[in-house]
DSSP file (Angstrom, degrees, kcal/mol; ACC not computed):
  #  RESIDUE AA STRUCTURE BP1 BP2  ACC     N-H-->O    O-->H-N    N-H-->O    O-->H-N    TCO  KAPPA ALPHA  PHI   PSI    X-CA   Y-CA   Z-CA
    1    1 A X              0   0    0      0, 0.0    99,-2.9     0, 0.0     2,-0.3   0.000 360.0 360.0 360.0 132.1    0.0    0.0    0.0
    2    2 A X  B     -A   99   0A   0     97,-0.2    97,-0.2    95,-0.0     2,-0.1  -0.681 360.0-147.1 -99.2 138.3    1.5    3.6   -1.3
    3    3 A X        -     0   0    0     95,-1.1     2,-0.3    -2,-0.3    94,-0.1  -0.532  39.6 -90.3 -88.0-171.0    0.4    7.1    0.7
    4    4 A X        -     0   0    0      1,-0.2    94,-0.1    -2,-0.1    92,-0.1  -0.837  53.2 -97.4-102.3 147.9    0.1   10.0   -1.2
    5    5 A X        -     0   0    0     -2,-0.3     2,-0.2    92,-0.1    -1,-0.2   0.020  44.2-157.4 -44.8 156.1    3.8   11.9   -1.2
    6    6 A X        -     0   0    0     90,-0.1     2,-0.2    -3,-0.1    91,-0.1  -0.766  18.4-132.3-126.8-177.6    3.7   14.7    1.4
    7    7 A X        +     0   0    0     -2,-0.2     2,-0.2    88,-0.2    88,-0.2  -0.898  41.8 168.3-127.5  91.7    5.9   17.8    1.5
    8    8 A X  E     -I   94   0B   0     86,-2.3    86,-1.5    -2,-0.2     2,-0.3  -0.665  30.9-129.6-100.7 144.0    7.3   17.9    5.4
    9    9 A X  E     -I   93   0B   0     84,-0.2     2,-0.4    -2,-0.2    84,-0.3  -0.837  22.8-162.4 -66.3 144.0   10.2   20.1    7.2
   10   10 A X  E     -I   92   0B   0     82,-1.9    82,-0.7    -2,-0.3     2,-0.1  -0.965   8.9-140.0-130.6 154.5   12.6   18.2    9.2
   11   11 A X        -     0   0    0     -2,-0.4    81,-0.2    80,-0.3     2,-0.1  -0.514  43.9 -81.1 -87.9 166.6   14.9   19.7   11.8
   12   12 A X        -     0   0    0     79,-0.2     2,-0.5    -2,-0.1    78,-0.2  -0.271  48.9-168.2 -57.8 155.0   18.2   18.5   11.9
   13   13 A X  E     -B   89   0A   0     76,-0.7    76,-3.3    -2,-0.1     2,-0.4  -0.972  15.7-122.2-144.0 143.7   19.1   15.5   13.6
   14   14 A X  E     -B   88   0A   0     -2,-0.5    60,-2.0    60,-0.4     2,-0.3  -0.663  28.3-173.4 -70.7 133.4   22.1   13.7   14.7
   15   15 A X  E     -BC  87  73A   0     72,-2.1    72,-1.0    -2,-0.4     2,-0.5  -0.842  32.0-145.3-125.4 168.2   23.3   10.4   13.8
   16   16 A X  E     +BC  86  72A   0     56,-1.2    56,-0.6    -2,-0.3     2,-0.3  -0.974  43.7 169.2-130.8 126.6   25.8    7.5   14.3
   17   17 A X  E     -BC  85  71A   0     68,-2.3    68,-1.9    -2,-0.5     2,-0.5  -0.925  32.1-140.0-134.9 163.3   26.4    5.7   10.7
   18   18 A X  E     - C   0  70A   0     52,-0.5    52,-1.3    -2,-0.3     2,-0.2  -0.989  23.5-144.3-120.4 134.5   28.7    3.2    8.8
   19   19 A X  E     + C   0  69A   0     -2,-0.5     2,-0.3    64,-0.5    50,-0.2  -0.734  27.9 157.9 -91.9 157.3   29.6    4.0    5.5
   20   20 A X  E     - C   0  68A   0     48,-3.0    48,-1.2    -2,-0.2     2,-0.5  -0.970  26.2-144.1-155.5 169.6   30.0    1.5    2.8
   21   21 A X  E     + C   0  67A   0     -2,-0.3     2,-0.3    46,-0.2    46,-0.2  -0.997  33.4 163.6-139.3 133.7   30.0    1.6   -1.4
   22   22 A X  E     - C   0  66A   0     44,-1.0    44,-1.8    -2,-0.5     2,-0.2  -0.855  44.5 -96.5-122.4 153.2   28.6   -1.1   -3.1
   23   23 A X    >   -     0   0    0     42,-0.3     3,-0.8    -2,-0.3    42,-0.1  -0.547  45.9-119.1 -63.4 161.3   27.3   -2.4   -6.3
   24   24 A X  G >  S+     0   0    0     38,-0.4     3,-1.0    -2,-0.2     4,-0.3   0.855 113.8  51.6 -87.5 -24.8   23.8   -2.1   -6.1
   25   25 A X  G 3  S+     0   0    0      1,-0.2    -1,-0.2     2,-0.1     3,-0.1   0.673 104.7  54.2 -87.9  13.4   23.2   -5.6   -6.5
   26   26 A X  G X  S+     0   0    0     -3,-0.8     3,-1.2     1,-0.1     4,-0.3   0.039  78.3 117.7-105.3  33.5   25.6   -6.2   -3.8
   27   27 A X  T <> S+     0   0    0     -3,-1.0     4,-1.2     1,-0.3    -2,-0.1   0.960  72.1  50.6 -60.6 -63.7   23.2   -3.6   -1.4
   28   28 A X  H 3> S+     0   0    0     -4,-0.3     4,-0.6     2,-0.2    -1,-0.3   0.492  99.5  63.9 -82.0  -3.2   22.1   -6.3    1.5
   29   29 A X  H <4 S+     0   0    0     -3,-1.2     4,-0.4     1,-0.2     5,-0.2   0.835 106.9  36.3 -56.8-102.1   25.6   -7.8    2.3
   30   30 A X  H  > S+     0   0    0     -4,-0.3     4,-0.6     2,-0.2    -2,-0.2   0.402 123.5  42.4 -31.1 -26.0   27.4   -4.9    3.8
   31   31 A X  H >< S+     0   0    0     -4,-1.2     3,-2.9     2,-0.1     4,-0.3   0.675 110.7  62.0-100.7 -77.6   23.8   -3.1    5.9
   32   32 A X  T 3< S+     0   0    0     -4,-0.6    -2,-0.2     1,-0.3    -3,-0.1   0.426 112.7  31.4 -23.8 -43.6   22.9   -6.7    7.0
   33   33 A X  T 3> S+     0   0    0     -4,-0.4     4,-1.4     3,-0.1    -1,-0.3   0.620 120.0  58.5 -90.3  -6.5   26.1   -6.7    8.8
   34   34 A X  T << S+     0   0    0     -3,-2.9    -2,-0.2    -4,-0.6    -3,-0.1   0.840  97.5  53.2 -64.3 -41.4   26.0   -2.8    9.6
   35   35 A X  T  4 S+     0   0    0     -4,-0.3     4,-0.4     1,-0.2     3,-0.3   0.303 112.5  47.6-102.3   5.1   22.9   -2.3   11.5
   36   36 A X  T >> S+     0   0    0     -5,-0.3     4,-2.8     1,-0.3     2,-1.1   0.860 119.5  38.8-108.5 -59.1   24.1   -5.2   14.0
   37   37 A X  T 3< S+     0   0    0     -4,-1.4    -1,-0.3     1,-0.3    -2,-0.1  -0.600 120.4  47.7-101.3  58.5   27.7   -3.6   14.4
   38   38 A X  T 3> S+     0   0    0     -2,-1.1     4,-1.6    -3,-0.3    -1,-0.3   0.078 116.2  40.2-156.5 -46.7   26.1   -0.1   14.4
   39   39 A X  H <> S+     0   0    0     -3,-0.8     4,-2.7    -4,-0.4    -2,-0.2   0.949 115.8  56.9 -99.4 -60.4   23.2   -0.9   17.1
   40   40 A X  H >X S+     0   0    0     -4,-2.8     4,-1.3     1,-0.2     3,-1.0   0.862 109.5  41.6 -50.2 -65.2   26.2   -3.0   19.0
   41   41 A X  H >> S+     0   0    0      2,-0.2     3,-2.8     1,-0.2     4,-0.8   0.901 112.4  58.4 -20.4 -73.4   28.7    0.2   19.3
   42   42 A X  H 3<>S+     0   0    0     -4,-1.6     5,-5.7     1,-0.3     4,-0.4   0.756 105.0  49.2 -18.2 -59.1   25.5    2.2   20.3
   43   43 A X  H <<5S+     0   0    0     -4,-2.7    -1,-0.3    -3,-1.0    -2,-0.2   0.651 111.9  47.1 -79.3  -9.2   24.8   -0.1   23.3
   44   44 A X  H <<5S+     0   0    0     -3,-2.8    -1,-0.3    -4,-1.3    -2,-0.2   0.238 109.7  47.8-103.3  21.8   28.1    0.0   24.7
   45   45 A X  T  <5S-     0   0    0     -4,-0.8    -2,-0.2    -5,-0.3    -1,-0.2   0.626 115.8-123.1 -98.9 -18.2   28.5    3.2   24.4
   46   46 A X  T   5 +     0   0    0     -5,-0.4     2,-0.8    -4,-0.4    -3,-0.2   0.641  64.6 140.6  70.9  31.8   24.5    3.6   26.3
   47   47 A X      < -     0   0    0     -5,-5.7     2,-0.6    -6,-0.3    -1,-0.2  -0.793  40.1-157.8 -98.5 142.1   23.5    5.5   23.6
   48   48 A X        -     0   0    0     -2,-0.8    27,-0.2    -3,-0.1     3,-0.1  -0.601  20.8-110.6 -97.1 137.8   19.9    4.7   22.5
   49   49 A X        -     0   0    0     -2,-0.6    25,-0.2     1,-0.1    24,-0.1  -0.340  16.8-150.9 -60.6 155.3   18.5    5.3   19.2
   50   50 A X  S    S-     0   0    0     23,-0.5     2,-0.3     2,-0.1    24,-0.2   0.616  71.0 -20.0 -97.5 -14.0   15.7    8.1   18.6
   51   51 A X  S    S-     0   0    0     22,-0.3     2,-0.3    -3,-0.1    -1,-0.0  -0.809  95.9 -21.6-157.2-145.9   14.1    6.7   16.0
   52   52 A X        -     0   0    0     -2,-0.3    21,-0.4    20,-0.1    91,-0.1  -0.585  56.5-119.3 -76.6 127.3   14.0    4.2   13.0
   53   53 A X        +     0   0    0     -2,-0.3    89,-2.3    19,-0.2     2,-0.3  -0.074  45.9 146.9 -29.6 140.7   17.1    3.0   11.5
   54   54 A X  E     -ED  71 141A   0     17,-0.6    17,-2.6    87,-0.3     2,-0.4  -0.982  41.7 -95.0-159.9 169.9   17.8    3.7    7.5
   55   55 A X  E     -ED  70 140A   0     85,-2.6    85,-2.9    -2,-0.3     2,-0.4  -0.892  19.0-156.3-110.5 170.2   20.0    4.3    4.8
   56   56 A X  E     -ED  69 139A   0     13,-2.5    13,-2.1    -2,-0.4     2,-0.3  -0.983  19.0-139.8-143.3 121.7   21.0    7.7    3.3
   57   57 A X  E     +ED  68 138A   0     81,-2.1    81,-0.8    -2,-0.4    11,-0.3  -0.712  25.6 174.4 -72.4 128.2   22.1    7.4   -0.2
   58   58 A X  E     +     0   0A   0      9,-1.2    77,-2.2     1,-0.5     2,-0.4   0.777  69.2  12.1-114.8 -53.9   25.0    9.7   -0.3
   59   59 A X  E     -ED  67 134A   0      8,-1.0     8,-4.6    75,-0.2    -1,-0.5  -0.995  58.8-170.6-122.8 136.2   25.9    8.6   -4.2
   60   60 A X  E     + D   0 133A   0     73,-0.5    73,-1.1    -2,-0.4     2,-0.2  -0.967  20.7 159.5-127.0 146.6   24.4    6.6   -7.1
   61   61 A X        -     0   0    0     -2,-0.4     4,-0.3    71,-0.2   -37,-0.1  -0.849  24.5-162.0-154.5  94.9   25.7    5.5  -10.1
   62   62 A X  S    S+     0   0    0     -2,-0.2   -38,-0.4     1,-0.2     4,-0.1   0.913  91.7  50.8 -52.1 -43.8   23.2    2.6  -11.1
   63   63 A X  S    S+     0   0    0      2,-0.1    -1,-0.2   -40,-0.1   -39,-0.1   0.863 126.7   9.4 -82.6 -36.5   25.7    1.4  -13.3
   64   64 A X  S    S-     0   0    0      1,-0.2     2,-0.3    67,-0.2    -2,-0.1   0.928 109.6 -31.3-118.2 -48.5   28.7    1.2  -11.1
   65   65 A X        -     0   0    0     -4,-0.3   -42,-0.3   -42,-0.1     2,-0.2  -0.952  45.8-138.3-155.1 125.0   28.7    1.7   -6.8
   66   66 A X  E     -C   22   0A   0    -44,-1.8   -44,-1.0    -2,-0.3     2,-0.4  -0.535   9.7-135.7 -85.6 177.8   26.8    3.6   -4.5
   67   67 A X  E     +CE  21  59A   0     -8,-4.6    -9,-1.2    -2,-0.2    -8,-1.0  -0.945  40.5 166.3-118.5 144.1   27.9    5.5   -1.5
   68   68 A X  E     -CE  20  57A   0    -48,-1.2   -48,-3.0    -2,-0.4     2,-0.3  -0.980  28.5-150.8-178.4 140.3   25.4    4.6    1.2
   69   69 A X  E     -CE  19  56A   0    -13,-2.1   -13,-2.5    -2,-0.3     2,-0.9  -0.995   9.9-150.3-127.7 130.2   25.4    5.1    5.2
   70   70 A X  E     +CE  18  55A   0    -52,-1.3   -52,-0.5    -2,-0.3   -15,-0.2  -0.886  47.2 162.1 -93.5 106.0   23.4    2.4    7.2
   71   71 A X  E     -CE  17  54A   0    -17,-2.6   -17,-0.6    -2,-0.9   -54,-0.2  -0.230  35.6-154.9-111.7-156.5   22.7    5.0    9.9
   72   72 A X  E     -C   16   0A   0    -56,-0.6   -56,-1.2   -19,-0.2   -19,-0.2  -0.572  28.1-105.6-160.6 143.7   20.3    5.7   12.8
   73   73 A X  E     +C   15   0A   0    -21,-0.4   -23,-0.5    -2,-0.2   -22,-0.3   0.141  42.1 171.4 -66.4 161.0   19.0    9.0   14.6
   74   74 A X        -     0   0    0    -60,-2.0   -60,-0.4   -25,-0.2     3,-0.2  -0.918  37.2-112.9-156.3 179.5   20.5    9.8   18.2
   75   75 A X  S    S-     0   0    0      1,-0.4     2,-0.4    -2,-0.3   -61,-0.3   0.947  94.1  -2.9 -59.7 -50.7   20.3   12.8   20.7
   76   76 A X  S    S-     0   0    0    -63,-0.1    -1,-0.4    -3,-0.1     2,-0.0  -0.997  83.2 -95.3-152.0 111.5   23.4   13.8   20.5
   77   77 A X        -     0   0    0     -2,-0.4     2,-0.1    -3,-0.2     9,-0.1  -0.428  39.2-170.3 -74.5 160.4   26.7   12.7   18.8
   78   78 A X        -     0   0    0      7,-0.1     2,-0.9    -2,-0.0    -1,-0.1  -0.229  42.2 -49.3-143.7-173.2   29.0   10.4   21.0
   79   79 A X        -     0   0    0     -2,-0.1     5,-0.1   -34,-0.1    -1,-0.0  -0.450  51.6-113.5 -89.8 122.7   32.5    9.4   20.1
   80   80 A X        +     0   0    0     -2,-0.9     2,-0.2     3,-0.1     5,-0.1   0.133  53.4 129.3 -32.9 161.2   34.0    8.0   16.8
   81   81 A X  B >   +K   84   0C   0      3,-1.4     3,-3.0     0, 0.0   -40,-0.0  -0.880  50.4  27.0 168.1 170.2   35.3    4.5   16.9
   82   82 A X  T 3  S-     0   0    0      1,-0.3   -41,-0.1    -2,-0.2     3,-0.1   0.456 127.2 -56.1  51.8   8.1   35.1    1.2   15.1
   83   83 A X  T 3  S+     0   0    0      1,-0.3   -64,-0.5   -65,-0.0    -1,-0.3   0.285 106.0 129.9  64.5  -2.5   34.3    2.6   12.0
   84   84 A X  B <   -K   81   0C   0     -3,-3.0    -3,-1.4   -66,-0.1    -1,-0.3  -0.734  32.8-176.7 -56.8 128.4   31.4    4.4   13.2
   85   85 A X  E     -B   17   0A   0    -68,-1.9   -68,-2.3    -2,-0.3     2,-0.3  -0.584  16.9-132.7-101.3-146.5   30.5    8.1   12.7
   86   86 A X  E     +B   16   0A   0    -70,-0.2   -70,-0.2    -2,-0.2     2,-0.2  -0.988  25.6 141.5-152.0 161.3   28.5   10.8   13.3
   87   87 A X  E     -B   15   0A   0    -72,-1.0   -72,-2.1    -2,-0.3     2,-0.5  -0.739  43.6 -94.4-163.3-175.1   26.7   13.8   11.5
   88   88 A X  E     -B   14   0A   0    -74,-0.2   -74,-0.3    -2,-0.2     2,-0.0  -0.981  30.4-126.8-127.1 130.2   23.8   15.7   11.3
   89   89 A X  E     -B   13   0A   0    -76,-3.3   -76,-0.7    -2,-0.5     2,-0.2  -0.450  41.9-111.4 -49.9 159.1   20.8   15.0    8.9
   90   90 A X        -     0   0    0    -78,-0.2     2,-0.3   -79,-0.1    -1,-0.1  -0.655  31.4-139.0 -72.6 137.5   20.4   18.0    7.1
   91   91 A X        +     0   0    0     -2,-0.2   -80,-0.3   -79,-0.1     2,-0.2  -0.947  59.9  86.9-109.3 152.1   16.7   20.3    8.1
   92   92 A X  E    S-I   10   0B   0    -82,-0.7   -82,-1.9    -2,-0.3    72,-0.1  -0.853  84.9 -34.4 171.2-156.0   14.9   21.9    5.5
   93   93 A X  E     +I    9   0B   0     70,-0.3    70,-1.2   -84,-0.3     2,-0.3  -0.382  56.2 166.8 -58.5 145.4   11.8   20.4    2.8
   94   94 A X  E     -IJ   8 162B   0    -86,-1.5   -86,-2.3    68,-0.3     2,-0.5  -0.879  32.6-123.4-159.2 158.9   11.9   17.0    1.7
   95   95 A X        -     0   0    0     66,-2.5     2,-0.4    -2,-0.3    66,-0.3  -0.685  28.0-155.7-111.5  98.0    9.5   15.2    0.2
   96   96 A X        -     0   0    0     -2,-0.5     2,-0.3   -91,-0.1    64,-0.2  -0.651  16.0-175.6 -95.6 103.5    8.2   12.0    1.7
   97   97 A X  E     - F   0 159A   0     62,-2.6    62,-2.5    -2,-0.4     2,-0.5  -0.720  19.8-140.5-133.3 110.6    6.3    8.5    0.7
   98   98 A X  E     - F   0 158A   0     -2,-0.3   -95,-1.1    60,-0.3     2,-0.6  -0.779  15.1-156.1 -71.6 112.9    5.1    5.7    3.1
   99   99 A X  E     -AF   2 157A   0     58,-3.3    58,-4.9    -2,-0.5   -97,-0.2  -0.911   7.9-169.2-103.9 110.5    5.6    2.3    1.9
  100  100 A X        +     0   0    0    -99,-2.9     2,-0.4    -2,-0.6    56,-0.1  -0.542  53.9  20.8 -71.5  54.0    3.5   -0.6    3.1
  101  101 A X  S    S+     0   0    0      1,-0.2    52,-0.2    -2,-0.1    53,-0.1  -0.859  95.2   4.9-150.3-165.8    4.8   -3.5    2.2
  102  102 A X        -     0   0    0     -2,-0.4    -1,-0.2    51,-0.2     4,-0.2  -0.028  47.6-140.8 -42.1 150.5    7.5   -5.9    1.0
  103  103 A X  S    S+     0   0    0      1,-0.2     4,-0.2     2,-0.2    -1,-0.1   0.182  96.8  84.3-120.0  21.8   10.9   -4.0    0.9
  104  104 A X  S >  S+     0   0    0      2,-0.1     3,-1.1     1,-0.1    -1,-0.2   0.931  96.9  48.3 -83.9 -72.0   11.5   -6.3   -2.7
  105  105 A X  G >  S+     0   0    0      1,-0.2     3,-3.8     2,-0.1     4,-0.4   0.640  74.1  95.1 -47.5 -32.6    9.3   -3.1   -4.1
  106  106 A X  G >> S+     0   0    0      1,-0.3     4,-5.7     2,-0.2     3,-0.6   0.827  81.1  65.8 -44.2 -44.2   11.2   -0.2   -2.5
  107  107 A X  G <4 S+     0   0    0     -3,-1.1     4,-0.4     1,-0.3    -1,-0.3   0.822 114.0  33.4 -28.9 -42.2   13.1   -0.1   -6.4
  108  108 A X  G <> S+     0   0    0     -3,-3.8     4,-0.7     2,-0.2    -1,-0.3   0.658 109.6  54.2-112.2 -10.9   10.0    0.8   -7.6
  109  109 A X  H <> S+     0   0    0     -3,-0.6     4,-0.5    -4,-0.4    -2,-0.2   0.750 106.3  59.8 -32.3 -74.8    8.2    2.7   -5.3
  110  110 A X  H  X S+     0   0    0     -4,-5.7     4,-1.1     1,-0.2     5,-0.3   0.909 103.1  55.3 -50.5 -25.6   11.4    5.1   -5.3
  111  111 A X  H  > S+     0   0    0     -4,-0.4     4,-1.9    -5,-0.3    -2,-0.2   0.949 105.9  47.9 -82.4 -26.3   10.9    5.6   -9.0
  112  112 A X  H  < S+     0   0    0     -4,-0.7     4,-0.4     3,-0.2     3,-0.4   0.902 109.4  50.7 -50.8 -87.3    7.3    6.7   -8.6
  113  113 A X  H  X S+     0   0    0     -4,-0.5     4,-1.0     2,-0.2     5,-0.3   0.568 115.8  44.7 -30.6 -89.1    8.3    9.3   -5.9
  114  114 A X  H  X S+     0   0    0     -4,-1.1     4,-3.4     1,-0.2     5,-0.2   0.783 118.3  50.2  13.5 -83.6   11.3   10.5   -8.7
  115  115 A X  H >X S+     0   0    0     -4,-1.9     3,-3.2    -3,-0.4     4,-1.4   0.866 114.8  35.4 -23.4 -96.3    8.3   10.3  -11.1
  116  116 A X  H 3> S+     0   0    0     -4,-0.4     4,-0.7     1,-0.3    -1,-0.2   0.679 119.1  53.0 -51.3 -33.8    5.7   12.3   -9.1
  117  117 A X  H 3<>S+     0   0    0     -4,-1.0     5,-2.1     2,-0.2    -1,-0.3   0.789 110.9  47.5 -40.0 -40.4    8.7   14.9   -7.7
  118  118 A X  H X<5S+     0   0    0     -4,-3.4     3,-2.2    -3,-3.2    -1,-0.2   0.950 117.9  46.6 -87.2 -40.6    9.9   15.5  -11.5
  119  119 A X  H 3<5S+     0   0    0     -4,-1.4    -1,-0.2     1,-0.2    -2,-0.2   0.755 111.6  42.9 -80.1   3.2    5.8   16.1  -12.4
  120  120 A X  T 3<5S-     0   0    0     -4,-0.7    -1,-0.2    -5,-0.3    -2,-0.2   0.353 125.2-106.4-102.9  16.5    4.5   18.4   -9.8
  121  121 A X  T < 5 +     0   0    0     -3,-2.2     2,-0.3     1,-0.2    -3,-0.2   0.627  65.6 132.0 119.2 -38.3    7.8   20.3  -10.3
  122  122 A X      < -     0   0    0     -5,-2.1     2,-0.4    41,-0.0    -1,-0.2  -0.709  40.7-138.0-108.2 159.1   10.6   20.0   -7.5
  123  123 A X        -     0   0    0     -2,-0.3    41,-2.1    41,-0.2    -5,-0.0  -0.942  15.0-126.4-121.6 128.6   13.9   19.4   -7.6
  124  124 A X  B     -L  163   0D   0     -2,-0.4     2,-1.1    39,-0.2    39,-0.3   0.383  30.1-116.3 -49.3-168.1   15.7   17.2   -5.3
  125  125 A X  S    S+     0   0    0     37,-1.4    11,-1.4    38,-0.2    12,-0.6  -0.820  79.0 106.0-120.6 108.8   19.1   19.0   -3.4
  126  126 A X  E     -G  135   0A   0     -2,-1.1     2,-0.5     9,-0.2     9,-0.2  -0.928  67.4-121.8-167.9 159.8   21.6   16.8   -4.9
  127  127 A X  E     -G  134   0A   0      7,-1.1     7,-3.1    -2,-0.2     2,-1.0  -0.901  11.1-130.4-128.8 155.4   24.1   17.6   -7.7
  128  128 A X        +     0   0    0     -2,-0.5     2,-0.2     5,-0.2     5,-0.2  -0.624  43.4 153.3 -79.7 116.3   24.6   15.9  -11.0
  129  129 A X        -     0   0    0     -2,-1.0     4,-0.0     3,-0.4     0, 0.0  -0.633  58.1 -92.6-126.7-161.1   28.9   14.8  -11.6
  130  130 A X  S    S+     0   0    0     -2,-0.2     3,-0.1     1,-0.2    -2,-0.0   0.879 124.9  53.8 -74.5 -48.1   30.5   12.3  -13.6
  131  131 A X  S    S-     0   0    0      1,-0.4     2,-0.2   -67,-0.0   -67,-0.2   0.778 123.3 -85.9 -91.7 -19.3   30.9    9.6  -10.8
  132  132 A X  S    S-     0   0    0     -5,-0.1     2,-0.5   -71,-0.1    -1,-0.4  -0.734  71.3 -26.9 149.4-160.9   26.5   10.0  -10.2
  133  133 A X  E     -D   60   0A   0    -73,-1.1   -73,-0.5    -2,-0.2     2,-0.4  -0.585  52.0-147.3-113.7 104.3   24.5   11.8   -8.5
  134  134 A X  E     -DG  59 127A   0     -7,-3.1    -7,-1.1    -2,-0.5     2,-0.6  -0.538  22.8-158.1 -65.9 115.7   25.8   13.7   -4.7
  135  135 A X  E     - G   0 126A   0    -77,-2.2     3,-0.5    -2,-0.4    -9,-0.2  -0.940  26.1-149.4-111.8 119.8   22.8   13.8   -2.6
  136  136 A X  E    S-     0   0A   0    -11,-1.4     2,-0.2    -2,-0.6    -1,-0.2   0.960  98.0 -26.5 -68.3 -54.3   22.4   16.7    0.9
  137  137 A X  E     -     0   0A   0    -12,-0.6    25,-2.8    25,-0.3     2,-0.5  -0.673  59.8-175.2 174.5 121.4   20.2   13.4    2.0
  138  138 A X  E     -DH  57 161A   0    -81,-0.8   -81,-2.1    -3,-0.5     2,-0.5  -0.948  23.7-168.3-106.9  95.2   18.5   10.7    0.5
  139  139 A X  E     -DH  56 160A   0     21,-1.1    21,-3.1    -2,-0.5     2,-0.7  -0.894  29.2-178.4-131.6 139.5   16.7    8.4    3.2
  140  140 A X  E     -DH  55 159A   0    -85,-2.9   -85,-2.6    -2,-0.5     2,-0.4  -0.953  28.6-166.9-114.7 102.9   15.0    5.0    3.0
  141  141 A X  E     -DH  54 158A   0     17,-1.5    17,-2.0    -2,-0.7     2,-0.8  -0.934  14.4-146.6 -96.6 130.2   13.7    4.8    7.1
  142  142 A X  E     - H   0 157A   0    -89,-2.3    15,-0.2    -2,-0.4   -89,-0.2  -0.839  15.4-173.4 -89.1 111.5   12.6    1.4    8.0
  143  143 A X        +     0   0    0     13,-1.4     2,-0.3    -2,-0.8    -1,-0.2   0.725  53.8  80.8 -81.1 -34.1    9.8    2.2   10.6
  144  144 A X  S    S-     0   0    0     12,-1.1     2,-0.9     1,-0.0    12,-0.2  -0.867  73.5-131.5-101.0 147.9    9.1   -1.6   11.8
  145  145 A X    >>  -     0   0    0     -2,-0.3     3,-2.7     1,-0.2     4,-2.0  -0.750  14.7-164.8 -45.2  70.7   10.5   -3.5   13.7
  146  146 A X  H 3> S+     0   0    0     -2,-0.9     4,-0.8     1,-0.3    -1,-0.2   0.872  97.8  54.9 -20.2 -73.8   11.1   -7.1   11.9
  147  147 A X  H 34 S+     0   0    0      1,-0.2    -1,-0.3     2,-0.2    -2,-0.0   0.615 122.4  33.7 -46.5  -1.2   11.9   -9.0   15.2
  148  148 A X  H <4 S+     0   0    0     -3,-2.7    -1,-0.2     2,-0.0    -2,-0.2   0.750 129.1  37.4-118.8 -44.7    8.2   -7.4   16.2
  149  149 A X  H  <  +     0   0    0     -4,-2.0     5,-0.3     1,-0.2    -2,-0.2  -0.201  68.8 176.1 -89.5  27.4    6.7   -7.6   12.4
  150  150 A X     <  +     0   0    0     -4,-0.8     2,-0.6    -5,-0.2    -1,-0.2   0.572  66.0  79.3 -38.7 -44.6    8.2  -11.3   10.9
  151  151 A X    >>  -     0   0    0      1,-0.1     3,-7.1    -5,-0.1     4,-0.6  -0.364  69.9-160.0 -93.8 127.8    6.0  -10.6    7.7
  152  152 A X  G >4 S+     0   0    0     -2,-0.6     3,-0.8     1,-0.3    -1,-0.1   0.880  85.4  70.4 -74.0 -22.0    7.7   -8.3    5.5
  153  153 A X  G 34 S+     0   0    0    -52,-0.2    -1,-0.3     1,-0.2   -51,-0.2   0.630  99.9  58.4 -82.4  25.4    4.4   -7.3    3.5
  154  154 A X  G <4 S+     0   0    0     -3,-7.1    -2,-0.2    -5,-0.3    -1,-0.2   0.441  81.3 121.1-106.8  11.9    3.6   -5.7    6.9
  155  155 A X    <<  -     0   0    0     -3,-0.8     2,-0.3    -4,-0.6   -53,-0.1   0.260  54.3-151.7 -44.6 178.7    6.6   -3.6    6.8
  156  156 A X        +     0   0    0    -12,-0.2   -13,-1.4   -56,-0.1   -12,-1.1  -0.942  23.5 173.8-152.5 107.4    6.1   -0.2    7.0
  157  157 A X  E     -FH  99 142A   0    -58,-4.9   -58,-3.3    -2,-0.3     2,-0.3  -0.952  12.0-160.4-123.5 164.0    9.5    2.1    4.9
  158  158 A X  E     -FH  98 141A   0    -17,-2.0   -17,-1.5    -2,-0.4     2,-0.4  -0.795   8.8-166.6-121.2  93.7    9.5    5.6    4.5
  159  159 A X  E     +FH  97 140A   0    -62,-2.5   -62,-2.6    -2,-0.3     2,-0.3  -0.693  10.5 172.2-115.1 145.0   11.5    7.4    2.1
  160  160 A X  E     - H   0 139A   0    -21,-3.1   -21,-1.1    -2,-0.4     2,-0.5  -0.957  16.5-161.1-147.9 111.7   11.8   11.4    2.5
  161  161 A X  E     - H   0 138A   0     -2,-0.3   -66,-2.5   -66,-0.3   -23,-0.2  -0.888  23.5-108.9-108.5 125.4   14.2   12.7    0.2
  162  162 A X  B     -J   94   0B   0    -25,-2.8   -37,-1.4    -2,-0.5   -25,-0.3  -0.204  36.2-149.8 -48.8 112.5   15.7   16.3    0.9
  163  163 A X  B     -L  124   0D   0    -70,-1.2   -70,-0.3   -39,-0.3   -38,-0.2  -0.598  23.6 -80.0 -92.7 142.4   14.5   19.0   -1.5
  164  164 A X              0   0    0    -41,-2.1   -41,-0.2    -2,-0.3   -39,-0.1  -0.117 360.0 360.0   1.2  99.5   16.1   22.6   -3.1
  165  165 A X              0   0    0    -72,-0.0    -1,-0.2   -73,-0.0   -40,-0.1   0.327 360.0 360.0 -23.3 360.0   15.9   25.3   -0.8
């Protein structure tokens, strides 16, 4: 089940991430083992996450690697280590699409949201170069809990991609 795109503000937010670059068809090795070594750091440090876990596409290039952070919100950034860091989401517009289902779809689901963005008009904040396409923040949030949901066409993702000032 699709919403309809919204147009939202977001504050800034703090995070703890791993970076990684991938093929895209090599996408679920490298966060399958991130969000377990990202969550583990977290808890020995006692910081707790503030909200749902994601990635933020930093670069695409369909054809050759993305640049990708399996990150997660936090209060406050805490100390590097382990290949962890930390940053700030960016605040400003972005525009944003609820995804019910299977996360098999997300592929396609992100080209509609593209799609609808490019007809009503906006432009993400990302710039076009040689090596693809640099994005201020590009986020796919997983809002359920698997270990809570087991069937993934009752997942719940959200992706709210940052727009042009």
């Amino acid at each position: 089940m699709l919403s309809l795109p919204q147009i939202v503000e977001r504050p800034e937010q703090a995070y703890a991430y791993l970076p990684f670059r991938v093929r895209m068809d090599e996408m679920k090795l490298p966060a399958d083992q991130g969000f377990p070594k990202l969550f583990g750091f977290l808890g020995e440090q006692g910081t707790a996450p503030s909200s749902a876990p994601f990635y933020n596409y930093r670069r695409i290039n369909m054809a050759e690697t993305l640049d990708v952070e399996a990150g997660v919100p936090v209060a406050q950034p805490g100390q590097e280590a382990d290949g962890v860091r930390f940053g700030v989401l960016p605040a400003g517009r972005y525009v944003t699409l609820d995804w019910h289902g299977h996360y098999d779809a997300l592929e396609q689901v992100t080209a509609m949201l593209i799609g609808w963005t490019r007809l009503v008009g906006l432009e993400f904040d990302m710039v076009e170069k040689a090596e693809g396409d640099h994005f201020a923040c590009r986020l796919e949030i997983y809002e359920t809990d698997p270990s809570e949901v087991p069937n993934p066409e009752d997942w719940v993702t959200t992706l709210a991609f940052k727009l042009k000032p």
